[in-house]
N, C-alpha and C positions, 0 to 999 in steps of 0.2 A: 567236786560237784556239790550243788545248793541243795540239800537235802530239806523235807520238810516233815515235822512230828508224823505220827499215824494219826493224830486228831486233827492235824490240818488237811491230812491227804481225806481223808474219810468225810470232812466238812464241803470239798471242793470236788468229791464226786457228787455229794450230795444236791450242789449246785447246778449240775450239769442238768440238759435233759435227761428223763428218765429212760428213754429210748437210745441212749449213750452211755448210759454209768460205766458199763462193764468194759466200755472198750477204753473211756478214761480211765476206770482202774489199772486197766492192763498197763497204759503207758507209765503209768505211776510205777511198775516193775520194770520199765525196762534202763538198764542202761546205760543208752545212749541219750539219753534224755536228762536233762536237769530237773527237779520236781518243778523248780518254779516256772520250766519253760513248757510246762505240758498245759494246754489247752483245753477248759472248763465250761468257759462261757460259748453263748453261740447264738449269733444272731440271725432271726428268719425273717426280717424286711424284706420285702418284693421289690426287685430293679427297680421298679418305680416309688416306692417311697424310701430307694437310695439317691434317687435324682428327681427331685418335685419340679423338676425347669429346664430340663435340658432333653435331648434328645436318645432315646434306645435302640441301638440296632443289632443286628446279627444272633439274635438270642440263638443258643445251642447249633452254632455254624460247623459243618463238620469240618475237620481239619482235611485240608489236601495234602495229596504222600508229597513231602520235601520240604516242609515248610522248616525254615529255619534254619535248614543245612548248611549254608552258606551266607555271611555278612549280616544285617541286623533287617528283618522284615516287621512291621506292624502287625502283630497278633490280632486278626479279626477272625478266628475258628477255633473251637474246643481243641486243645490237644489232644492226642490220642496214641497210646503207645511212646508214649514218652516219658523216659525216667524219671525227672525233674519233677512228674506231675503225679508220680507213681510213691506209694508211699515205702518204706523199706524195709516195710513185713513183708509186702510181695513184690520184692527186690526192686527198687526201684531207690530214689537218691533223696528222697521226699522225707523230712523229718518232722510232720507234720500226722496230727490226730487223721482217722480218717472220716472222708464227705459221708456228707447224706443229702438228696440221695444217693449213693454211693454208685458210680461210673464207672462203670467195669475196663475202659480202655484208660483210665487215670484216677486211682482210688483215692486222690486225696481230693478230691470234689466230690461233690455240690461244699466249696467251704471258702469265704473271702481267703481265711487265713492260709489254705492248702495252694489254693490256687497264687497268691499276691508270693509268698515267700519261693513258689515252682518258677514260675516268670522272672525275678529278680535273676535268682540264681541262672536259667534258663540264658538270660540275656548276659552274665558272666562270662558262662561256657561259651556261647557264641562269641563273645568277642577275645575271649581270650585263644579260645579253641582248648578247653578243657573237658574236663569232665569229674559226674560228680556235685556235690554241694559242700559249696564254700561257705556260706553266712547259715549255720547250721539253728543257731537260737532264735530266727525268726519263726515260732513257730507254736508261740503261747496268745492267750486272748488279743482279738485287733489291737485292741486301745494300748497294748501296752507294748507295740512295736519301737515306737519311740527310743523308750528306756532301751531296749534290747538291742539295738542298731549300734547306737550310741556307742555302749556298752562293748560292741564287736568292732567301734572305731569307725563305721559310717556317721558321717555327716549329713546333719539337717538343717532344714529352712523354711521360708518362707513363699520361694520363689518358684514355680511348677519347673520338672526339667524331665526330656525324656529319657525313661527306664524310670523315674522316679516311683517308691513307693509313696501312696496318698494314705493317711493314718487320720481316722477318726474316732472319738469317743461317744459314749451315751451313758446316760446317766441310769446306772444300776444293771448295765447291759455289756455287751463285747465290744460294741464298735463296729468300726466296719474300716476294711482295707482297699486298695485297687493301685493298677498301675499307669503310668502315664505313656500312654504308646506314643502321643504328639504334642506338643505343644502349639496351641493356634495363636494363644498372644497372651502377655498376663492374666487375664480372666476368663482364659476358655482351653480347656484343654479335650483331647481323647482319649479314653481310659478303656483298658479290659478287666474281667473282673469277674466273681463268683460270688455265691451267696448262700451259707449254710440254707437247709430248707429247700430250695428254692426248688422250684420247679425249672427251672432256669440253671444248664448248670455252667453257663457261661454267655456274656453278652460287653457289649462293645457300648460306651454311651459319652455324649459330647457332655461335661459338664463348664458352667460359668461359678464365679463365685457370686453372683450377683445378690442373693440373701446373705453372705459370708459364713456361708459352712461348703463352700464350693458345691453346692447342689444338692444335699442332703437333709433329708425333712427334719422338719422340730423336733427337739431333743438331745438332736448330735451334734460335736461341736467340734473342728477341724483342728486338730495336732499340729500335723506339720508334713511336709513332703520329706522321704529320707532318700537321701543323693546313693547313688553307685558308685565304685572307686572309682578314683580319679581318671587311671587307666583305660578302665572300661566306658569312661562318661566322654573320653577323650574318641576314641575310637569309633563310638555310635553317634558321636556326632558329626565328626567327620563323612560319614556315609549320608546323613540326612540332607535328601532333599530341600533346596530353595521351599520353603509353603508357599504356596498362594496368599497371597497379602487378605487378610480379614478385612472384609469393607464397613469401613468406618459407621456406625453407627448413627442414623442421620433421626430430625428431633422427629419425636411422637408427640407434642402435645398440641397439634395443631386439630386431628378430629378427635372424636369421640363415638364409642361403641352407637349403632343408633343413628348416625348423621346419615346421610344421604349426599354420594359423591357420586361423581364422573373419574373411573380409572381406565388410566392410557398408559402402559409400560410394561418393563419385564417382570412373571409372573416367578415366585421363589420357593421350594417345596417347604422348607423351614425359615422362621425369622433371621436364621446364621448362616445360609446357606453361600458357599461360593459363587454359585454360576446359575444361570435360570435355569427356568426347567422349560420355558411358555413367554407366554406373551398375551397381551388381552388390550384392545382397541376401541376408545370412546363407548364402556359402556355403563349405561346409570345400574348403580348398586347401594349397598349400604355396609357400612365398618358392623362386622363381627364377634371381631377378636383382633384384641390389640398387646403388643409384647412392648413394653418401653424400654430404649438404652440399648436396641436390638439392630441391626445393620437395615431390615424391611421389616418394619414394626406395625402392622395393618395386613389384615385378612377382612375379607368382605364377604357375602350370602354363597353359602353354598360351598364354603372352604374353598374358594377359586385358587386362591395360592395369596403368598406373602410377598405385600410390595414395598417400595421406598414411600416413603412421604413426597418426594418429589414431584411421581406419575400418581397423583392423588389432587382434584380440585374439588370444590365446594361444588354442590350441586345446586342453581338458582332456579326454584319453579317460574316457567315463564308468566308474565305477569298478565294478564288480561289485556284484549286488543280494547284497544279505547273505543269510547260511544264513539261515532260520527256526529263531525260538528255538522248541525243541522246549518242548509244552504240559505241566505238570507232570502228574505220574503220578494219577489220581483214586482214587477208591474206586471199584471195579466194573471197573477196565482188565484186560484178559487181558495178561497177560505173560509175558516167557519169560524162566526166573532162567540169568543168564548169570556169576553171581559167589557166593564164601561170604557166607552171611546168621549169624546167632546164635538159639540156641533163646530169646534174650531180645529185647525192643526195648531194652533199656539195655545189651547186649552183654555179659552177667555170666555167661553159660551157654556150653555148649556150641557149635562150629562148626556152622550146618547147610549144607547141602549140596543136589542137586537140580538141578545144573546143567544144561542142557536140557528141564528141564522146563517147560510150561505151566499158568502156574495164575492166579488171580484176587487184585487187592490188596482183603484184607477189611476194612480198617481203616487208619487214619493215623496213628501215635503222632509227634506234632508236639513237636517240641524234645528226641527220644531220638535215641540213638546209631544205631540200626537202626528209623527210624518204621512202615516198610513192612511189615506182617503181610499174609503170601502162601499161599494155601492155596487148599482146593475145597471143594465140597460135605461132603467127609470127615473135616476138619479144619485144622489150619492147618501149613505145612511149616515155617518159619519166618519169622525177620525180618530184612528185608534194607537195602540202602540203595539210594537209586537207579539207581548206577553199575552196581548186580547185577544190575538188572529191565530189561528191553528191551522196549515196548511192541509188541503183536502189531494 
């Protein structure tokens, strides 16, 4: 076993929270433990600045009695009462530091690394039908599962698979761990998971790798996924359910937050979501919140739900009814001459004049310069053009 000086052990309590020194010391006596694989670092990231993009559910689900007993089920509830999870001061198969906050029905949470290394093994025993822990050195700082995997003869990659451990680093910190319960498609998986701190001591969350730390805020930077034996990877797949096929991603760059649309189609509780949830019929709204490279990448006023681009048009304010084209002037219209006429209709005479007046068009001269012959009963004043006669 990898022993390390007393000034190294003494250096790397010293690193620890201070609300944990003594219980890393103790690990440091015991055992069954390698020095280099006792657990120091601890990271207290909230679910959500574990996944800045993706979706969280089932925080602290309680476990229901049977889960697991038979063939391979998606871990979507805290365990409880389960060895795997339990750490093996208080008998239990867990060779892992213990959580905080510390989970009275599985003492190795609140902890990525308690929890990610219980699940692995967890899903082992289930498919082999053992018991017990088998990958016993997964159970030092996240970041350095890698090495330790490796190291016990598991294989890793780059490719998500389910049971997979997800391993990432941060700069100056633990990292952070989780498990792959699904695989939705190359860039989306579902993961379970813990989180030293947390107030959280267990949650279920869709991650994409769409930033390329598969979901994980600034700082940390994704390792690699570590594979199951082959046996057990053979086994748990064979059980897996056909998925539902991910719908394909359709474009976002046609509105913008802001615009003003008409949506007609089915409504989606998430930008990823499988199946609708709603439906919404011709009605004017406005883009919200927009996800791009997302299957329904558009959200509208009032978080109505997430739609396709498809069921999305452009909204055109309707445009102003036109003037009414004024009716040409007739024979018999009273008008009022508002401009100079000519004592001629071919405009060879005299200006006339009359402006203000009311009087009646007696006649059309159609194709002359001044057609409009305007007068009364008395005789005619003259002739005008239209622009001069203003109908009364």
């Amino acid at each position: 076993m990898a022993q390390l000086s007393s000034e190294e052990r003494i250096a790397r309590v010293e690193q620890a929270p201070e609300a944990v020194r003594v219980m890393v010391a103790k690990a440091f006596l015991r055992d069954d433990i390698d020095d280099e694989d006792v657990q120091y670092l601890f990271n207290s990231d909230s679910p959500e600045q574990l996944n800045e993009d993706g979706e969280i559910e089932n925080l602290n689900a309680d476990d229901p009695e049977g889960i697991g007993a038979t063939g391979f089920t998606m871990r979507t509830t805290r365990p409880a009462n389960n060895k795997n999870f339990i750490t093996r001061g208080s008998g239990g198969w867990n060779t892992c530091i213990k959580g905080s906050p510390r989970y009275q029905y599985a003492d190795a949470l609140a902890n990525c690394v308690g929890y990610a290394s219980g699940r692995f093994n967890e899903i082992i025993n289930i498919a082999r039908e053992t018991s017990g822990c088998t990958y016993t050195t997964l159970n030092c700082n996240a970041v350095g599962f890698k090495e330790r995997a490796e190291a016990a003869g598991l294989q890793t990659g780059s490719t998500p698979r389910r049971g997979a451990i997800m391993c990432w680093g941060k700069e100056g910190d633990a990292g952070h761990v989780a498990i792959v319960e699904r695989v939705n498609n190359n860039n989306s998986v579902y993961t379970s998971e813990s989180g030293w701190g947390s107030s959280s001591i267990f949650w279920n969350s869709t991650r994409t790798n769409n930033n390329g730390r598969w979901g994980c805020g600034a700082g940390y930077y994704f390792r690699c996924f570590i594979y199951l034996p082959d046996d057990v990877q053979k086994a748990i797949d064979a059980e897996e359910p056909k998925p539902t096929p991910t719908p394909a991603p359709t474009p976002s760059d046609k509105f913008n937050i802001g615009d003003k649309v008409i949506i007609n189609g089915a409504l989606y509780v998430s930008s990823t979501a499988l199946s609708p949830a709603g439906s919404v019929s011709n009605k004017v709204t406005n883009i919200t919140r927009k996800a791009p490279g997302t299957a329904h990448p558009y959200n509208t006023t009032g978080d109505l739900g997430w739609m396709d681009e498809s069921s999305i048009s452009a909204y055109n304010e309707p445009a102003p009814a036109p003037a009414p084209t004024p009716r040409p002037l007739s024979v018999g219209d009273t008008v009022e001459i508002v401009g100079t006429g000519n004592g001629s209709s071919y405009g060879t005479s005299n200006t006339a004049y009359g402006i203000g007046w009311t009087r009646q068009i007696l006649k059309i001269w159609d194709g002359r310069s001044y057609p409009y012959q305007v007068g009364n009963s008395t005789g005619t004043t003259g002739f005008y053009r239209a622009e001069a006669l203003k109908r009364k």
